[in-house]
Structure formats: structure tokens, C-alpha cells
C-alpha atoms as one frame of an Amber mdcrd trajectory, in Angstrom:
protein
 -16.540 -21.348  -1.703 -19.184 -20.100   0.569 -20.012 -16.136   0.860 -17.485
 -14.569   2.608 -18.805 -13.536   6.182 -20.246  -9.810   6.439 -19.762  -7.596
   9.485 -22.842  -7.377  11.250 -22.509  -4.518  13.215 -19.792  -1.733  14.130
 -16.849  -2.609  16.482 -17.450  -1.508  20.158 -14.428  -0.267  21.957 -12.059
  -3.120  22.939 -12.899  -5.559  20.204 -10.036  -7.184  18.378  -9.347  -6.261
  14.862  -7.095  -8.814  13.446  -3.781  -7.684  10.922  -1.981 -10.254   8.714
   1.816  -8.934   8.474   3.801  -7.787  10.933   6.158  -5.053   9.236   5.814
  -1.020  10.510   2.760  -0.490   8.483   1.317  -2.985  11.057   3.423  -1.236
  13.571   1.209   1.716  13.175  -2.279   0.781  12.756  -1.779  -0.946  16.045
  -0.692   1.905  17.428  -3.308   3.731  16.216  -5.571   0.903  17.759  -4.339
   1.505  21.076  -5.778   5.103  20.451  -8.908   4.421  19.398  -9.092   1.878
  22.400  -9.617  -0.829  19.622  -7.323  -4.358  20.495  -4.932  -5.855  17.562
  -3.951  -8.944  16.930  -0.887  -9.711  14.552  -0.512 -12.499  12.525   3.150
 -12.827  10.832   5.346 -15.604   9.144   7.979 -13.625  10.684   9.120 -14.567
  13.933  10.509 -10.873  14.932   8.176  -8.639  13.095   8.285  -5.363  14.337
   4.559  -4.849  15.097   4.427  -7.572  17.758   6.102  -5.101  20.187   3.224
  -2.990  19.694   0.368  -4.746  19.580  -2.245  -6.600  22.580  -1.791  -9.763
  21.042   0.481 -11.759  18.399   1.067 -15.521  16.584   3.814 -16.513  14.495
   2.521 -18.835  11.647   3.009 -19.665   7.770  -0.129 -18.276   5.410  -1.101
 -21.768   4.689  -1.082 -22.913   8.503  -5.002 -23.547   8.535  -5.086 -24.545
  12.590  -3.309 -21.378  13.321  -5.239 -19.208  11.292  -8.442 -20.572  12.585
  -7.435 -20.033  16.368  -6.165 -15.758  14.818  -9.698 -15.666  13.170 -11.617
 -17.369  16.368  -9.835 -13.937  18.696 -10.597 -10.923  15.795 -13.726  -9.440
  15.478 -12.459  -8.372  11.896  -9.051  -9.538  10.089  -7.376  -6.791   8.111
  -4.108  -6.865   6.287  -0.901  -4.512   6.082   0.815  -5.502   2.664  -0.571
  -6.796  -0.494   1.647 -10.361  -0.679  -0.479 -11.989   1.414  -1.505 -15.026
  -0.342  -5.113 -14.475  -1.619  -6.141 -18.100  -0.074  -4.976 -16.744   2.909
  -7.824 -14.147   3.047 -10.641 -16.267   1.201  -9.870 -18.892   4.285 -10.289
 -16.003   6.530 -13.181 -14.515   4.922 -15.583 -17.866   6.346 -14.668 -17.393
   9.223 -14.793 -14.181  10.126 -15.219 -10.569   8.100 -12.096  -9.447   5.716
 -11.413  -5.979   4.893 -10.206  -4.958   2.329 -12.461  -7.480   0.622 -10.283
 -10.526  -0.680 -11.216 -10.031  -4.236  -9.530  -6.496  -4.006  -6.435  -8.112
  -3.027  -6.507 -11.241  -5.715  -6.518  -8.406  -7.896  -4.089  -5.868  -7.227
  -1.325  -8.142  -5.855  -1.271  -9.317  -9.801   0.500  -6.402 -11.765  -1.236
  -7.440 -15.075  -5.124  -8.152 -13.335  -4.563  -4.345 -11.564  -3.586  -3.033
 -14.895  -6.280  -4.601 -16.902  -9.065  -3.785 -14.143  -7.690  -0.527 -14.352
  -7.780   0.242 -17.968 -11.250  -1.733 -18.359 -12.510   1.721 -16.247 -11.840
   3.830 -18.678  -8.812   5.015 -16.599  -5.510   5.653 -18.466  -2.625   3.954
 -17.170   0.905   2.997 -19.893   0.629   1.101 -22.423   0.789  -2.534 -21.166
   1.154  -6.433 -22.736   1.388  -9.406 -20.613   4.554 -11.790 -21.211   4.447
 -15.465 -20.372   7.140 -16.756 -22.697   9.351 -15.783 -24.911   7.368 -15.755
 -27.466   5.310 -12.847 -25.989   8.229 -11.064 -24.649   9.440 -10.488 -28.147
   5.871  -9.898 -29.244   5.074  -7.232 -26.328   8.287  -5.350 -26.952   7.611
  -4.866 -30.721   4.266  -3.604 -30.000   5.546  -1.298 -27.451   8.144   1.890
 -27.794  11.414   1.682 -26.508  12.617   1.635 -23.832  10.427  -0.416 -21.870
   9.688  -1.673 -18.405   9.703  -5.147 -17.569   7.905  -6.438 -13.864   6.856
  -9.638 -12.724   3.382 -10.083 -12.313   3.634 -10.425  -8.763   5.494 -10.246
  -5.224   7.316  -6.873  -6.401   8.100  -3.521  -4.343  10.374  -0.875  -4.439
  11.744  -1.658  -7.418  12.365  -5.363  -6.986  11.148  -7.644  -9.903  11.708
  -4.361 -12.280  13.771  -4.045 -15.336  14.302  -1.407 -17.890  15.200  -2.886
 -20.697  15.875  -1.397 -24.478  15.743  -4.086 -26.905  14.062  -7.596 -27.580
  16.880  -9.738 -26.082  17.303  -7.803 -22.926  13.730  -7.890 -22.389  14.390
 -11.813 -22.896  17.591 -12.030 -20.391  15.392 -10.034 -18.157  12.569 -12.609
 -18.049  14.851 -15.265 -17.556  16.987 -13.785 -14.986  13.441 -13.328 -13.065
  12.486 -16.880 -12.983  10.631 -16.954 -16.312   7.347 -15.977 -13.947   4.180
 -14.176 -15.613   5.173 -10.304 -16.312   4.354  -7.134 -18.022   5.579  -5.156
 -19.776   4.868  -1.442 -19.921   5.642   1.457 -22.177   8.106   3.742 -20.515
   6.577   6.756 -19.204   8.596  10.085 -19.214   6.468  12.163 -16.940   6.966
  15.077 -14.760   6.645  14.052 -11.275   4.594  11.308  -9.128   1.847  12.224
  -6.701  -0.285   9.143  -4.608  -4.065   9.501  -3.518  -4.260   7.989   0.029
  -8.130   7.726   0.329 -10.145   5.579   2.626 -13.829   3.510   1.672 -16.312
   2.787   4.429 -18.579   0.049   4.554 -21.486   2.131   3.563 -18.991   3.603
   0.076 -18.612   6.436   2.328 -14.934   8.204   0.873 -12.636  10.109   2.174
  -8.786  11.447   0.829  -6.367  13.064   2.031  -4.222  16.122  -0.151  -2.410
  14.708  -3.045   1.347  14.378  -1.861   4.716  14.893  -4.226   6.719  11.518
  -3.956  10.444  11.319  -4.807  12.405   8.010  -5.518  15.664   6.916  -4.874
  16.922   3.582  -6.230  13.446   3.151  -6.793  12.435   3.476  -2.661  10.093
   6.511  -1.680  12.900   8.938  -0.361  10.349  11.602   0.512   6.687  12.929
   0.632   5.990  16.633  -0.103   2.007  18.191   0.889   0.874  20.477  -0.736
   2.024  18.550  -3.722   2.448  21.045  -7.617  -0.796  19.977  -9.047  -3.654
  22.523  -9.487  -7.279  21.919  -7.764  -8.000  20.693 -10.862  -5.832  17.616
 -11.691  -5.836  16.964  -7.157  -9.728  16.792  -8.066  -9.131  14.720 -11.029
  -6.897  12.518  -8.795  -9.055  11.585  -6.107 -12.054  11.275  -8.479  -9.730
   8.400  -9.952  -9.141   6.959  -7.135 -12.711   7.182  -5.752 -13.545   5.139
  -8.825 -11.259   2.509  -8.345 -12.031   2.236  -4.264 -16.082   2.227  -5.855
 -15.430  -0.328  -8.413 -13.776  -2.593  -5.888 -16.333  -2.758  -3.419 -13.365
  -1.885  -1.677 -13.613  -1.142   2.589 -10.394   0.470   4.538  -7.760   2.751
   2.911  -6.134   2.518  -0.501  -3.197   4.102  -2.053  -2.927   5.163  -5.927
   0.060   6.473  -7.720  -0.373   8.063 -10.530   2.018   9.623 -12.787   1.948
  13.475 -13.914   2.804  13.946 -17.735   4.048  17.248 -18.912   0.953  18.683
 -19.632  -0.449  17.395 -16.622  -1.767  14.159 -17.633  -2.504  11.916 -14.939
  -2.304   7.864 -15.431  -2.452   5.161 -12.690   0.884   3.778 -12.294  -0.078
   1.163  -9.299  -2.691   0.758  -6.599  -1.907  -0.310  -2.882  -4.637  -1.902
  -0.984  -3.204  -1.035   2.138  -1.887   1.815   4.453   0.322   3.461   2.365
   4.432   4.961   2.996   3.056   8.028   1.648   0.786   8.493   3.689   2.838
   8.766   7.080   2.833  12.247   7.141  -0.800  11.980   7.974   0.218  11.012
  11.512   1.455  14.773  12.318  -0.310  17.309   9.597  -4.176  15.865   9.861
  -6.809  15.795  11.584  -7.107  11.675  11.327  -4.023   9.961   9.680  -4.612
   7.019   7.480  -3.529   4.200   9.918  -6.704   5.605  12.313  -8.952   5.868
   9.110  -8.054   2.512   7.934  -8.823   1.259  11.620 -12.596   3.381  11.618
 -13.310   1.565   8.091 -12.627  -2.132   8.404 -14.531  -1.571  11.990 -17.512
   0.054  10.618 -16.746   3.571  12.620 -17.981   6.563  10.323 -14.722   7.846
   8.709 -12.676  10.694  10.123 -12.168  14.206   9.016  -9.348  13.967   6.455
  -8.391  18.055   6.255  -4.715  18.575   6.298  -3.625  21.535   9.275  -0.311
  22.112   7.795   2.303  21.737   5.542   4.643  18.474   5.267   7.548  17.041
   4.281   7.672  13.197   5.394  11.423  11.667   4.528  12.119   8.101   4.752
  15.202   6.453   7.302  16.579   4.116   5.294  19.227   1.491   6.144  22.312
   2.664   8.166  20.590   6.359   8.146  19.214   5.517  11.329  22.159   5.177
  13.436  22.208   9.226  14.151  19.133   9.170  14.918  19.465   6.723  17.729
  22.471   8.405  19.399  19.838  11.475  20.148  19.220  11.723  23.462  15.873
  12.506  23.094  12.867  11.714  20.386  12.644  14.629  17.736   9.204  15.519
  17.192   7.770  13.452  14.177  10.245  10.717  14.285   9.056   7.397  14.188
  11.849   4.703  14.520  10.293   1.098  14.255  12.089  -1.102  16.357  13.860
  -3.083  13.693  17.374  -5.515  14.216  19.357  -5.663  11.425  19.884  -2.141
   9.245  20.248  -3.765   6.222  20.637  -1.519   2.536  17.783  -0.588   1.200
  15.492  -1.380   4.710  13.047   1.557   5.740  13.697   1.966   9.622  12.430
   4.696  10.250  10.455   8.006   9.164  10.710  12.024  10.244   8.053  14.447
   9.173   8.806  17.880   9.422   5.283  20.242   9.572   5.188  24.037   8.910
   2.256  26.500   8.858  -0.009  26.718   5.995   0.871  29.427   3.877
């Protein structure tokens, strides 16, 4: 394959910057397009995703629809991407055509649980104890080498707990595998740590970096439930943080913004749990407490804009609007400030419709 095509120069105002998916994490960087007075164009294998209300222009297509993707590529100035399953072909295709950011090779590796973990670890960064499974044979291998309990995940196309398994012995960690397909996994150690925190940090074309504060993130049934600024950790471990993640972003070559969990350990141990390569859901708050919120400082990367100021201007709590949850909400006769409701049908379990953040001074 031929090298992929660079971006020559920086966006001017109305050019067309080009997302593949068309969930609210599109939603928002288009909207954040419209502020910048930057056009998008949304490219989804969904025929009612939620960002095509939003944004100046839209095409319904499969990945591997080469004739549509060449007339999306032929209208973008730069094609950009709002979740990590986007096939990596998808993006290489792109990528001779017309310039790709995040770069594809970012994506080919951190849509694969066991390439992120091993790219990870080959840093020097500490992450859990990991072994890949394939077959039986090195599921039952894997466990014994690892404590119990133990995490199982497929390799790929898992999020918010989907593809996930805790399992305690060697033949659960077997009926696990099987009742996932028998697809490539890992399997990691169990961690028992304190609390979670992300780094949402953003790479410019010229390895300019910029993060924002560490949040707090808390789960339920394994779906972000809510993100807390200023998060527990001391300057010292948020410094620690972001110099992790300004590592990985480095190491990657990596252009536009990236989330990185990490876990916090007891003493205050920090290890990599998973990196986005994407806008990030804990990183909404940035809309209402910042100076620039991710989905603008994603936009100013992938266009080759010099990043914005990342400072935080207040506290935050940002709580996810999950499934039914959001039928109050749209009785209100009026918007509450930092509610953001994004336009989708069906409130199925488990579906993130929505988002509040609620801001308070600094103390």
C-alpha cells in the first residue's frame, strides 16, 4: 500500500472535515464544527445515526462500500473517526485518498485488546498482567499463569462491558471463550484497585500536547455512570498520568484527541487499563467547565489549527442518561443548563441518551 496522504496545509474556515460513525460522539464534534465554522461530513452504516441531524452533510454506506467511500473522501478535506470499530481497511482505503487522523496505524492497534496491551507494556508502561487465548489450549494455559479471578475479553469489537467475563477457574474461563464465539481474547489478571481516573489529552500535527484535569469515573453494569473533576489523585500521580498518556499519544505518531484509563491501586499505583483513540464519554464535561472541550480540540488537531487552551474554570460532575432515564428529562419544559439530549429513537437498556453536567466554583 502506498503512503498514506499527508495534510498539506491547515484547514481554512469552511472546509469539510470528514467523520466515520454517526453515534453522539459524532453528534458533538459536528457541533463543535459548526462553531469553529469548520463543515462535517458523516459517514455511517447506520441509516438513523444521530449525528446526521447535526451535521452540513451525510451518506449512509457499509465500511467496505469502496464507490461510496471514494465519493465521502472526494467532499472532506480530512476524514476523522468517532469510535474505534471502524474497520482498519476502512481507514487505510481512506488514507490514499485523502489525510486520516488519528493515523490508521493508531487505530489497527488499539481496536485489538491484545496489540494495545502489548504496545503498551513494550513502553515500559505497567498495565495487568495479560496472556493472549486463541484456543483452549491457551485458555487453560493463560489462567494457570495468571491469579484468580481473572478477566476474560475478546480481542476486539468490545465496550462497556460487552465481550467481558470474570471468570474464577479453568473451565469457566473455557465456557466463557466458547460462549464468545471462540474469537482471539485476553485474558488479564484481576485488578483490585481503588478508583479509575481517564487522561483526555489531544496531539497536534506538529506533537504539540495538550490534557485536560484527570477526571474520577464511576461504573455501573460496567457503563460510565459519572465523571467527577477535580478527580482524588495528588499533582503528583495527575502528572504521572498525563506523562503516560503523552507517551502513548508520542509513540503513536498519534494526531487528534485520545482517551486513557488507567487504574489507581491502593498505594496509588497507576496502570493503563485501555486507550480510546477517539473523543472520549469522559470527557463531556469539557463542553461546560473549559476553556476548549475535547470535541473542539479534536476538531483544531486533525485540521492542523494550533491546539486550544485546555485549563479547567470550574468544578464538574458530568452524569450519564442512560436508557429510559431520559424520559423526565424530556417532559421539562425547558433545556436545563448542561443537558445534552442526543436525538436518539428507541431508549433501549443500557443506551446512553443523553448527558447533564453540573459545574460549581473552584474551591
Amino acid at each position: 500500500m502506498n503512503k498514506p496522504k499527508p495534510l498539506s496545509s491547515p484547514l481554512k474556515v469552511g472546509e469539510t472535515i470528514g467523520i466515520l460513525g454517526g453515534g453522539q460522539l459524532g453528534r458533538m464534534l459536528a457541533q463543535a464544527g459548526k462553531q469553529l465554522g469548520l463543515k462535517t461530513h458523516i459517514y455511517s452504516d447506520e441509516h438513523d445515526a444521530t449525528a446526521f441531524q447535526i451535521s452540513d452533510a451525510s451518506t449512509y454506506g457499509r465500511y467496505d462500500d469502496e464507490k461510496a467511500l471514494d465519493i465521502f473522501a472526494r467532499s472532506c478535506a480530512v476524514v476523522t473517526f468517532e469510535f474505534e470499530n471502524v474497520p482498519n481497511a476502512t481507514t487505510e482505503l481512506l488514507s490514499q485518498q485523502v489525510p486520516v487522523a488519528p493515523p490508521p496505524h493508531a487505530l489497527e492497534i488499539t481496536q485489538d485488546r491484545l496489540l494495545e496491551k502489548t504496545f503498551v507494556a513494550n513502553l515500559g508502561i505497567p498495565t495487568a498482567p495479560f496472556r493472549e487465548v486463541k484456543d483452549d489450549a491457551s485458555a487453560r494455559a493463560a489462567f494457570r499463569a495468571l491469579a484468580a479471578p481473572a478477566i476474560l475479553k475478546t480481542a476486539r469489537l468490545g465496550y462497556d462491558g460487552k465481550g467481558q467475563a470474570l471468570v474464577r477457574s479453568e473451565d469457566e474461563v473455557i465456557r466463557a471463550f466458547l460462549e464468545f464465539g471462540a474469537v482471539p481474547a485476553i485474558l488479564e489478571d484481576f485488578v483490585d484497585f481503588t478508583y479509575e481516573v481517564s487522561v483526555i489529552a489531544a496531539r497536534g500535527r506538529g506533537g504539540t500536547f495538550a490534557a485536560f484535569d484527570p477526571p474520577k469515573n464511576e461504573h455501573e453494569n460496567h457503563i460510565l455512570r459519572r465523571s467527577t473533576v477535580p478527580s482524588p489523585l495528588d499533582n503528583d500521580s495527575a502528572f504521572e498520568a498525563i506523562r503516560i498518556a503523552q507517551q502513548i499519544a508520542d509513540a503513536l505518531d498519534y494526531v487528534g484527541v485520545l482517551g486513557v484509563e488507567l487504574f489507581v491501586g491502593h498505594e496509588g499505583k497507576l496502570a493503563v487499563n485501555e486507550i480510546a483513540p477517539r473523543v472520549h464519554n469522559s470527557g463531556h464535561w469539557t463542553i461546560e467547565a473549559c476553556a476548549t472541550s475535547q470535541f473542539e480540540q479534536h476538531l483544531r488537531a486533525v485540521a492542523g489549527w494550533p491546539l486550544g487552551d485546555p485549563v479547567r474554570h470550574c468544578n464538574a460532575v458530568m452524569e450519564n442518561i442512560i436508557g429510559a432515564e431520559v424520559e423526565p428529562w424530556l417532559r421539562m419544559k425547558k433545556m436545563t443548563e448542561g443537558l445534552h439530549i442526543y436525538g436518539k429513537g428507541e431508549a433501549r437498556e443500557g443506551r446512553k441518551m443523553g448527558h447533564i453536567t453540573r459545574t460549581a466554583p473552584k474551591a
